[in-house]
N, C-alpha and C positions, 0 to 999 in steps of 0.2 A: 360509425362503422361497427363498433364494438356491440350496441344494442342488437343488431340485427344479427350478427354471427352467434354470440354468445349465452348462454340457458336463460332464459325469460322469468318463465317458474316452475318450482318443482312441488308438487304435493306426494304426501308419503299416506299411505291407506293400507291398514292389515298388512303391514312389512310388503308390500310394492310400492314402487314410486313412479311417478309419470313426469315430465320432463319436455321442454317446447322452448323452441324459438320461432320467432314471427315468422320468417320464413317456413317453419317447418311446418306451423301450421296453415298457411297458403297450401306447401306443395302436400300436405295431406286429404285437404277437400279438393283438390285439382283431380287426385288421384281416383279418389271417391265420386266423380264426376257431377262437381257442382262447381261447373267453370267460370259463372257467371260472376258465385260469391268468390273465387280465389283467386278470378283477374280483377275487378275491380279491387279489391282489397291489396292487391301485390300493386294496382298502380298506384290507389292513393296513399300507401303506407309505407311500400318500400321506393319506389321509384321517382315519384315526383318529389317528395320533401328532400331526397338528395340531389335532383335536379336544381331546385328553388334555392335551397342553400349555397349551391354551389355557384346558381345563377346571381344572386345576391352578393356574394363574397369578393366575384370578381368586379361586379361594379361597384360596391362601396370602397375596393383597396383603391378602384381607378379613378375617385373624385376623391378621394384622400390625398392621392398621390398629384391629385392636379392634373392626372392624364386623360385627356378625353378624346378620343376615338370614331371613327362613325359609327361602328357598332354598340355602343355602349348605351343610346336608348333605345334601341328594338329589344336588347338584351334583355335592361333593366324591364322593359314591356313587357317580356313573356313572364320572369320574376313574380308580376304584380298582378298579370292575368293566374300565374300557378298558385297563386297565396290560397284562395277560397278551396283548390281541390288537392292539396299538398296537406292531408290529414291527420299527421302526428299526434298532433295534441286529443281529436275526437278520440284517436285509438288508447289515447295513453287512460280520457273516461271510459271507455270498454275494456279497458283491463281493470280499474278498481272495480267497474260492475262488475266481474269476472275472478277477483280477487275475494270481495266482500259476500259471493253467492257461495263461495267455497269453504270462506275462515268459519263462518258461522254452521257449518258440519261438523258436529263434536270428534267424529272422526277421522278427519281428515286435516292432514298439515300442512303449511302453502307456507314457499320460502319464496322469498324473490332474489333470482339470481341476478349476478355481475351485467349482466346483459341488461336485465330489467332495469337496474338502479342506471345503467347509462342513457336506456330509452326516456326515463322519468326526467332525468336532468334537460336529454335534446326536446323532449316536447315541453317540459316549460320553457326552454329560451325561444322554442318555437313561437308560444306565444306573448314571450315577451317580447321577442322581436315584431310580431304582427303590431302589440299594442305602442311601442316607440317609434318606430321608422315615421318617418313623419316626409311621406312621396312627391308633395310639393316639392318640401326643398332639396331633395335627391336630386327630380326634374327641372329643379332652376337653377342645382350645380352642374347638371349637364349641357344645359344652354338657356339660357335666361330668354325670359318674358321677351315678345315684339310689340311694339307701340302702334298702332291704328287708328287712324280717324274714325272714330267713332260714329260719325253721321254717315258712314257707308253699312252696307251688309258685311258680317262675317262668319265665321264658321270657328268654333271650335272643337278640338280634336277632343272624344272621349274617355282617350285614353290617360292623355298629361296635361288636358283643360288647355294648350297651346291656341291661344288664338290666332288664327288666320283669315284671309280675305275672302269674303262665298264664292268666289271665281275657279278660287282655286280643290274645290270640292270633288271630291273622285281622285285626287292625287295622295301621296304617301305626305305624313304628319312629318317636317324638319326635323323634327326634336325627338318622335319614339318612333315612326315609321310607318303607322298602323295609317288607313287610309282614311279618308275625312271625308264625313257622310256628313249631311244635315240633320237625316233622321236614318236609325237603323232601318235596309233592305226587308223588305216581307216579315217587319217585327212581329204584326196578328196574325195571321195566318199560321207562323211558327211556331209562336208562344201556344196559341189554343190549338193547336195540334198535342202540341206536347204535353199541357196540360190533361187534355181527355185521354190520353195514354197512361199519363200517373193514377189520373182518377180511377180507371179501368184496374190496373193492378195495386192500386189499396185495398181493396175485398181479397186477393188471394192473399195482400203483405199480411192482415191482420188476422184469417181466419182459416189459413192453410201452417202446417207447424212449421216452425222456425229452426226448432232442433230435435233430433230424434233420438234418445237417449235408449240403450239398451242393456238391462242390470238384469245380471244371471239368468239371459235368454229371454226376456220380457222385454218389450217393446214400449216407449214410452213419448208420445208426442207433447212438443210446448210451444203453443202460439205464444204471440204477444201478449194476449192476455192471460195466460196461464200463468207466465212470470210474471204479469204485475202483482195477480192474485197469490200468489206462494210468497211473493217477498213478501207484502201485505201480512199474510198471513203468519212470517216467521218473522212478525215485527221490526223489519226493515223498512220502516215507511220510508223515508228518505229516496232512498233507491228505488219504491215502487210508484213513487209521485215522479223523478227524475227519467225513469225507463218511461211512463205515461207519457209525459209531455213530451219527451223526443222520439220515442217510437211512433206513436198516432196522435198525440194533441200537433206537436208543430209539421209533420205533413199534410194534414186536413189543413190545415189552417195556411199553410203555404199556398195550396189549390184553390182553394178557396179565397185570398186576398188577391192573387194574382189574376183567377178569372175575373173578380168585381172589377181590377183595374182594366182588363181588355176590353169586359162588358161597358165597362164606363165610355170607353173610348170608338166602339160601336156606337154606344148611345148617343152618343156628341154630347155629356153629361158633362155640366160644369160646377157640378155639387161635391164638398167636402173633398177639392182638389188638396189642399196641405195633407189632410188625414192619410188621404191616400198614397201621398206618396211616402208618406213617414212610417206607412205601414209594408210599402212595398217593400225600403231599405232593409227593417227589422227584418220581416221574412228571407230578403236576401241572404243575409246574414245568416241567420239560426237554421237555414236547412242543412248545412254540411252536416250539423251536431245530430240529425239525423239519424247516423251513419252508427248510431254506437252502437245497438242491437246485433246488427250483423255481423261488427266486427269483434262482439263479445262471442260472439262462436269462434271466429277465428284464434284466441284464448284461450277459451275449455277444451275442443274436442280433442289436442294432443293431449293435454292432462288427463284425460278419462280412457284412458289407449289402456285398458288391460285386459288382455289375450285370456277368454272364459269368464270374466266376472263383469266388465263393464267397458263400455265405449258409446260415444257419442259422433255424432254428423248432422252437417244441415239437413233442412227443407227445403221443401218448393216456397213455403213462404217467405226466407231466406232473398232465396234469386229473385223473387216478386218484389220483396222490399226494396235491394241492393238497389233493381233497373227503375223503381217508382224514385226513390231521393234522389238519383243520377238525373233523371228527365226533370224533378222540378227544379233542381240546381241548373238545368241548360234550359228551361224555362224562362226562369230568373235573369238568364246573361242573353237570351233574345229577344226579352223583352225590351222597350225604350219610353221609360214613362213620361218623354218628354210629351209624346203622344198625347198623352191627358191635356196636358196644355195647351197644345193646338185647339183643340176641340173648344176650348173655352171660351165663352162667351166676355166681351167687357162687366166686370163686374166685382166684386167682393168675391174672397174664395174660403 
């Protein structure tokens, strides 16, 4: 609560100071009319991580408690589905990117306020929580394993791995609720849909500016690669190998692992099935981290608020970025790469 009310950072420049909370700076690109970057960023930064927690909180106190409910695995469902877009922790690296672009201007002073030091503590338990919960056994204190003859067909639910009978296929999951498919509905067709739409909007993510900076009525555009090059060049490697890989190494690389797995599965290809799917996980994974770019504007542009000498706002490339990591994040969750597996032929993989 307190992170999100309370001053984030303040930087001091020629006796004026600038001043932001996460909120504020949502509702100032809102205002500025870049609705894309300051609703996606107010869902995954304000919204859903107090949803997840909250959703979390009441089903862990109710297996503690030994109370179990019907509700309590659809709940815990939605929980595990909001984990991957409940982005605290991505935000919390776009603010040191956002922190360290700033400390290193001889002139300018960055305090992190009461608010910040609260957001820094909730996004580390954020992800200390992601790396502990251990979702098996949440889902088998809420109703434990069923036994099945084994030499029949079954199905298991993708959600809490529950097994069940293939009979009962198209009906809701006992255990979290979610319905029980064999194979995800119109998985290719949705995935490379969405696919070709990410691909489509990485040329404007990477080559339209990201932030538009304006010092003493000069006009000042910064792609992606304009700040990899400037930190680069103002000896922050770290930061400008770290913006590299998450800004355009791991979305290229996202579209690109995910079409070979479609393509694969087009092909009826039974080649380097483990590789692939251990590559599809990774990318699973690493594309939220995506997200730091954009959300490092939502960090500067209040701090740069002064009225005649300087102020800053997104881009079009910005809103290109935001809707291109969104599509390969919901790329990611329609795809089913159990698919690869069907395809395969008896043999070595």
């Amino acid at each position: 609560m307190p992170s999100n009310g309370l001053r984030f950072l303040r930087v001091d420049v020629f006796g004026m100071k600038g001043e932001n909370v996460i909120g504020g700076g949502v509702l100032m690109l809102w205002n500025h009319g870049w609705v894309i970057v300051a609703g996606f960023t107010a869902i995954y930064v304000l919204i859903l991580p107090f949803f997840r927690f909250g959703l979390l909180t009441v089903v862990l106190g109710a297996v503690q408690l030994s109370h179990r409910p019907p509700w309590l695995g659809p709940v815990f469902r939605w929980a595990v589905w909001l984990d991957a877009w409940a982005m605290s922790d991505v935000f919390l690296l776009a603010s040191f990117v956002g922190y360290y672009r700033l400390v290193n201007i001889p002139e300018i002073t960055v305090t992190i306020g009461l608010g910040g030091a609260c957001f820094m503590a909730a996004a580390f338990l954020t992800m200390l929580s992601r790396a502990t919960l251990d979702k098996r056994t949440v889902w088998r204190a809420i109703m434990p394993e069923t036994q099945f003859d084994l030499s029949k067909e079954t199905i298991s639910c993708t959600t809490c791995d529950l097994v069940q009978a293939s009979e009962r296929e198209g009906e809701p999951c006992p255990r979290c609720g979610a319905t029980l498919r064999v194979r995800k509905r119109d998985a290719l067709p949705r995935t490379a849909a969405l696919l070709v739409a990410a691909f489509v909007l990485f040329f404007p993510s990477n080559f339209y500016p990201m932030e538009i900076s304006t010092q003493l009525g000069s006009s000042v555009d910064y792609t992606i690669f304009t700040g990899v090059r400037q930190l680069y060049e103002n000896g922050l490697y770290p930061l400008a190998v770290l913006i590299f890989c998450t800004s355009i190494l791991i979305p290229l690389v996202k579209i690109l692992a995910i079409g070979w797995c479609v393509l694969s599965v087009w092909r009826n290809s039974n080649r380097h099935l483990l590789v692939k799917t251990k590559i599809f996980r990774v990318v699973a994974e690493l594309g939220r981290w995506s997200k730091t770019d954009p959300f490092t504007i939502v960090v500067f542009v209040p701090l740069m608020a002064f009225d005649g000498f300087g102020s800053a706002t997104a881009g079009w490339g910005a809103a290109a970025f935001m809707l291109m990591t969104s599509l390969t994040m919901a790329a990611s969750s329609t795809f089913d790469p159990r698919l690869m597996w069907d395809v395969a032929a008896p043999g070595p993989r």
